[in-house]
N, C-alpha and C positions, 0 to 999 in steps of 0.2 A: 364202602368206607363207613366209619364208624362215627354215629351221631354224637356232637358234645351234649353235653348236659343243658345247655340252652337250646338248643333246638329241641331236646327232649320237652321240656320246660314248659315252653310255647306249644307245643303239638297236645300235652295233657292239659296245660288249663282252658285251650280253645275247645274240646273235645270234651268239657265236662259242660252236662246240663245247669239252667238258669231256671230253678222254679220260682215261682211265686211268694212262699216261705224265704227264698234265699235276699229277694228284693226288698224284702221288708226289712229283712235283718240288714241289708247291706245302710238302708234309710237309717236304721237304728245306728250303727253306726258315722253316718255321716250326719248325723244332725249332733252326737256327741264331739266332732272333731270342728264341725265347724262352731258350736257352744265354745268350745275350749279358745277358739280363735280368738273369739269376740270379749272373750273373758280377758286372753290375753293382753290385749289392748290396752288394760287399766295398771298394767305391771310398771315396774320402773323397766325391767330389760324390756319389755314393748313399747315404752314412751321412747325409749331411746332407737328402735328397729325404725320406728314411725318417723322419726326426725330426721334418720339417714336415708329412709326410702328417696321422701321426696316427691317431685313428681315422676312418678313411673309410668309411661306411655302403657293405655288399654295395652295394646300389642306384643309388651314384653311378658311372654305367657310364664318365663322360666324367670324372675325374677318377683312377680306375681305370688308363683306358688312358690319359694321362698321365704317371701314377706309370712303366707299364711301359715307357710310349714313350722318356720319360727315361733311365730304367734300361738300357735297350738298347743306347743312342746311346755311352753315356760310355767302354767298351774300347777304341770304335777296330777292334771287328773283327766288326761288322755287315755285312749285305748291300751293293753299292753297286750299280745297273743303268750301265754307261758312258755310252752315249746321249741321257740326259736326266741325269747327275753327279747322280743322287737315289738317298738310299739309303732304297728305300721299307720294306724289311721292320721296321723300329722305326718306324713310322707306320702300313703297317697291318695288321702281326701284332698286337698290342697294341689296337686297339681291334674286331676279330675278337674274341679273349681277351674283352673286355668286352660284348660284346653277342653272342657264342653262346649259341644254344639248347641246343643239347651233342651237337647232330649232325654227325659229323666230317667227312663228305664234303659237307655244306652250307659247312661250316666253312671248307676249303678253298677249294671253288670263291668264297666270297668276298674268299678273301687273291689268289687270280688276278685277280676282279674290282680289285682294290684298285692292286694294282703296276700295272696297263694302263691306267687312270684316270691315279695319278701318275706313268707313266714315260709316258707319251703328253702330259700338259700338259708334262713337263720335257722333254721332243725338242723343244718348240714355244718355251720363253719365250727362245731363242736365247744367246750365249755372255756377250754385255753382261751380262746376268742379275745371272751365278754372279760375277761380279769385285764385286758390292756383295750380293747378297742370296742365301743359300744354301738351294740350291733344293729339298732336303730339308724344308724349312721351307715354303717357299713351294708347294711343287707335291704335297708329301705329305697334306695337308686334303683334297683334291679322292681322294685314292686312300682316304684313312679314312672318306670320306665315301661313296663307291661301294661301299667292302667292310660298311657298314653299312645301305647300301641294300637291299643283298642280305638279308643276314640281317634286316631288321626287315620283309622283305616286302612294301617300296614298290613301286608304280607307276612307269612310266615317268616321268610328269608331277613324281612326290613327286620322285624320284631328280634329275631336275633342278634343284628345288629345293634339296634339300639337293647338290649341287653349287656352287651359285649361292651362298648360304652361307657353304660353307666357305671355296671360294673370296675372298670377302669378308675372312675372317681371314687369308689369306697374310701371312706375314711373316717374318722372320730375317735379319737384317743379320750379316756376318761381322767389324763391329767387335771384338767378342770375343778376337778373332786378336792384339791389339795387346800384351794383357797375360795371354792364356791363360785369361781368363773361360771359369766354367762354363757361358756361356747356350747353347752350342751343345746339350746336353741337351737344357736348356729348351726347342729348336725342335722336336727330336723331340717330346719330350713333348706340347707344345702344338699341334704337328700331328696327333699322333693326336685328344687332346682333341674338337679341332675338328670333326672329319671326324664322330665321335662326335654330340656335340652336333646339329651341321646336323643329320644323319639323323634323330634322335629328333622335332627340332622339326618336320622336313618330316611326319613321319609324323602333326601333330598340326595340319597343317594350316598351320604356319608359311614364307610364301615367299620364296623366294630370287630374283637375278635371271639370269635365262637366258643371256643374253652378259655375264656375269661374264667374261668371258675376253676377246673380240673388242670389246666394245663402247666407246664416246668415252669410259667412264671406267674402263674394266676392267684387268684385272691386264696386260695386252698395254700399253695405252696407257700407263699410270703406271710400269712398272717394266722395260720389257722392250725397247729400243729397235730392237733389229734379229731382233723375234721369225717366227716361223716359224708361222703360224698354220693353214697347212695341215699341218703335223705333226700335227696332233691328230685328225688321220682319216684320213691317208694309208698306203695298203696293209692295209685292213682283214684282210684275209685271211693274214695273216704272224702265226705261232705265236705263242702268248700271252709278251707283254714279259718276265714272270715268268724264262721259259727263257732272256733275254737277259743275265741278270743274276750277278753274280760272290760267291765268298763269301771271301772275307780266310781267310788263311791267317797273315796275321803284323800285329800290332796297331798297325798305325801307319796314318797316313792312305792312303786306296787311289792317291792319284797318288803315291807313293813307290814303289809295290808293282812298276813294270816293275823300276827300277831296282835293288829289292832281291832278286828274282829273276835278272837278270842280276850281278849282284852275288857273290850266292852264289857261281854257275857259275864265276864270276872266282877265288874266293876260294880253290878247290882247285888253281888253277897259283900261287899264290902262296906260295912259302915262309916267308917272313917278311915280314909288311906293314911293319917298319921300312925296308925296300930299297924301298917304294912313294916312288917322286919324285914324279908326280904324278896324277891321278885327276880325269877328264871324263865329266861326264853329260853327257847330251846327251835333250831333252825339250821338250815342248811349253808354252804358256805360262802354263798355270795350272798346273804346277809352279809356277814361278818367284812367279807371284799368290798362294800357299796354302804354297810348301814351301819357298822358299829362306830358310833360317834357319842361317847359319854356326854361331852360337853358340847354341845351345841354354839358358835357364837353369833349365829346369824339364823335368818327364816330360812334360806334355802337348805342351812346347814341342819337346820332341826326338821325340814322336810323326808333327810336323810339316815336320820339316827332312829334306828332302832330303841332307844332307852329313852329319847324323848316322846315316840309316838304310842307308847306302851303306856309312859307315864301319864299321858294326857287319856287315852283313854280309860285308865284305872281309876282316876281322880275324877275328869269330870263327867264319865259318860259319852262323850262325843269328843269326835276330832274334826273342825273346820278351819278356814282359814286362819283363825284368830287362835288358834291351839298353839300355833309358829311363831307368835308376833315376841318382842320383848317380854311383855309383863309375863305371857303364860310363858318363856322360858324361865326367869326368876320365879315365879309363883310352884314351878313344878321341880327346881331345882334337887330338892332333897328326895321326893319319889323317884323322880330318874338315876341318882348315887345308888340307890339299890336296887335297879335291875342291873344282871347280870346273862350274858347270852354265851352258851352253848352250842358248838355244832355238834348235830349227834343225827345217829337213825333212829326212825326212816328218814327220816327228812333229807339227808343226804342222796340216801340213794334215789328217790322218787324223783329229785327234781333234775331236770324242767320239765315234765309232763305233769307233775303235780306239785305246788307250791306249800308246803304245811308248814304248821310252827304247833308248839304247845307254850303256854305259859301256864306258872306255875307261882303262887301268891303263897309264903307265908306270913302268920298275923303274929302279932306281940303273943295271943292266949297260947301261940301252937299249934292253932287247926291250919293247914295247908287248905289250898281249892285249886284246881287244876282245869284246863281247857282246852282242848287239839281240835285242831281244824287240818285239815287233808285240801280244803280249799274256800274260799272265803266269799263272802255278798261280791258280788259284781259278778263272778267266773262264768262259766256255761253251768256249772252245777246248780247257781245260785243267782241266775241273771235277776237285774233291773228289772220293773213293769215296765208298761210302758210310759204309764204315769209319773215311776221315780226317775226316767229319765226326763220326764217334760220340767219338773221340779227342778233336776238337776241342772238342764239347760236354761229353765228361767232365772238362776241364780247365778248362775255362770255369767248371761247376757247383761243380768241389770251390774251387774259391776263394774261394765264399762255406760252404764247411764242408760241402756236401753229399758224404756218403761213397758212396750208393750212386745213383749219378744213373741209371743203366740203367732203372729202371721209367718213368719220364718221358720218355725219348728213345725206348725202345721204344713208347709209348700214342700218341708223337703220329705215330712212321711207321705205326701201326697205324689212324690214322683214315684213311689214302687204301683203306683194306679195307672202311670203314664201322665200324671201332670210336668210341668217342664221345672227342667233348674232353674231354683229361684237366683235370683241377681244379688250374691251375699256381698260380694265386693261394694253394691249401691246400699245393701242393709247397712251396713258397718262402715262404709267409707274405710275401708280397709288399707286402699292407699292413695 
């Protein structure tokens, strides 16, 4: 009989080695997702998450990671993997969080379990996908559901089922985008949830179905028209996805990010961006499906625009959270009128394995300056220290009031040692 693609699935990622190297990275990653959490907190859509929680029973593990999955998603400066456009670490750092035992090197190797799960279904559900359903949503159930495989102790056979499962719950449509709805949280959130949930019920004996994915009615067939099905086992023996994966340096959506990086670099031959005539990006096409937004009329909505986050980095050098607020939309109004974006190659064809942009600046005299990037600060190419991510998590944390955030960012690079999971829910009063 002929194996599904999730039993495949589970057989290669339990059968790939855990180095040393991979535990640190996996820490790296989870002290960025749990930063993002606690950052979240200070948002209006996290005041509002906070107010509906309530009190949520310890015990409720799948409502838990939810609340944090939510919380993660909503900065804008979460994990993203390029190759499957998923950003898994607010899917499965968060329900990790919720069903640790409190052994940290467990702990980890389940968040690697977890991102290889969802950044292998999201290489597969192909580019049709992500133009209607966002595959964070859709492809991160399957990676919260593996990284709780792990830790609850499942069998091969459980681990399928709760695959199968989670699976089943995929969902996230990027309608939202139209009016700047909060629901894109809500898909983190309810991806981890999920992933959560399956694993509990698989361990209770509850079954899922095994070609959830490949099969005449599965996620492949219903939502995925020009899917890649052999993605989802192809080159087993290629470093864990986890190490594929990039960390946001600047809070806006990650396909702005080539261009705000070349951007920058532009923005120190420029004397005065008044003398800017005119301003070409030049990208691939889900820019244009997700970022081309001339006019911005909100922060979330200028998180999203391609013409606003180019503007801000032209003008003032940096893009942080205050780059989005009112005044810098007015203030940047008339730079942003004269960018103009292009899809062209490469850029088309490379992506999703590599995300490029060029922009391209002319000035009142006539001298053009031009910038390409293949791939940008945060990527594998171009990773964080480990210092700009401590930076990045101390600024993260003090936004929700936390004054001395070091004992938490120091506990959690300290579990790839074998120190225990810190107790983030009692850090943050999360819920």
């Amino acid at each position: 009989m002929t194996s599904s693609l999730t039993e495949g699935l589970v057989r290669l990622i339990r059968a790939k080695d855990v180095t040393q190297d991979d535990l640190d990275a996996a820490a790296f990653f989870t002290l960025d997702a749990a930063a993002n959490a606690v950052g979240g907190r200070s948002s209006a859509p996290g005041r509002t998450l906070l107010q509906w929680a309530g009190d949520v029973s310890p015990h409720d593990a799948g409502r838990r990671a939810l609340m944090m999955g939510a919380l993660t998603h909503i900065l804008e400066m979460d994990d993203l993997h390029r190759a499957s456009v998923v950003h898994p670490g607010c899917v499965v750092v968060p329900a990790a969080f919720a069903l640790s035992g409190g052994d940290g090197r467990d702990f980890l190797t389940a968040v690697l379990h977890g991102f290889e799960a969802a950044c292998r279904v999201g290489m597969a559900v192909g580019k049709a996908h992500y133009k209607i359903w966002h595959s964070t949503a859709t492809c991160g159930p399957f990676g919260s559901a593996m990284a709780g495989a792990h830790l609850l102790g499942l069998n091969d056979d459980e681990a399928v089922h709760a695959l199968g499962n989670a699976g089943t719950q995929s969902a996230g449509l990027w309608q939202f985008m139209e009016t700047g709805a909060m629901s894109k949280h809500l898909h983190a959130g309810r991806g981890a949830e999920a992933g959560v949930v399956a694993a509990q019920l698989a361990r209770q004996g509850f079954t899922g179905p095994p070609k959830v994915l490949e099969g005449e009615q599965g996620l492949f067939a219903g939502a995925c028209p020009d899917a890649d099905p052999d993605a989802v086992l192809r080159d087993p023996d290629h470093r864990w996805q986890l190490h594929e994966s990039s960390i946001k340096p600047w809070p806006s959506c990650r396909h702005t990010h080539p261009s705000i990086d070349a951007a920058l670099e532009l923005s120190d031959r420029i004397d005065d961006p008044a003398h800017i005539v005119h301003v070409t990006v030049e990208g691939y096409e889900s820019v244009r499906d997700v970022c081309d937004r001339p006019t911005p009329g909100s922060v979330y909505e200028a998180k999203f625009s391609i013409q606003h986050c180019v503007a801000a980095a032209l003008t003032d050098g940096q893009v942080d959270f205050d780059s989005f607020e009112q005044d810098a939309r007015d203030n940047l109004a008339d730079v942003r009128a004269k960018v103009g974006l292009n899809i062209m190659e490469p850029f088309v064809r490379a992506y999703p394995q590599d995300w490029g942009s060029a922009v391209e600046v002319e000035m009142a005299d006539g001298t053009r300056h031009r910038v390409e990037r293949n791939h940008c600060k945060g990527d594998p190419e171009a990773q964080l220290t480990q210092d700009e991510l401590r930076a990045k998590s101390q600024m993260l944390m003090r936004l929700d009031g936390i004054k001395e955030p070091d004992g938490l960012i120091d506990a959690v690079f300290n579990m790839a040692n074998g120190g225990p999971v810190p107790d983030l829910v009692a850090f943050a009063e999360f819920i």
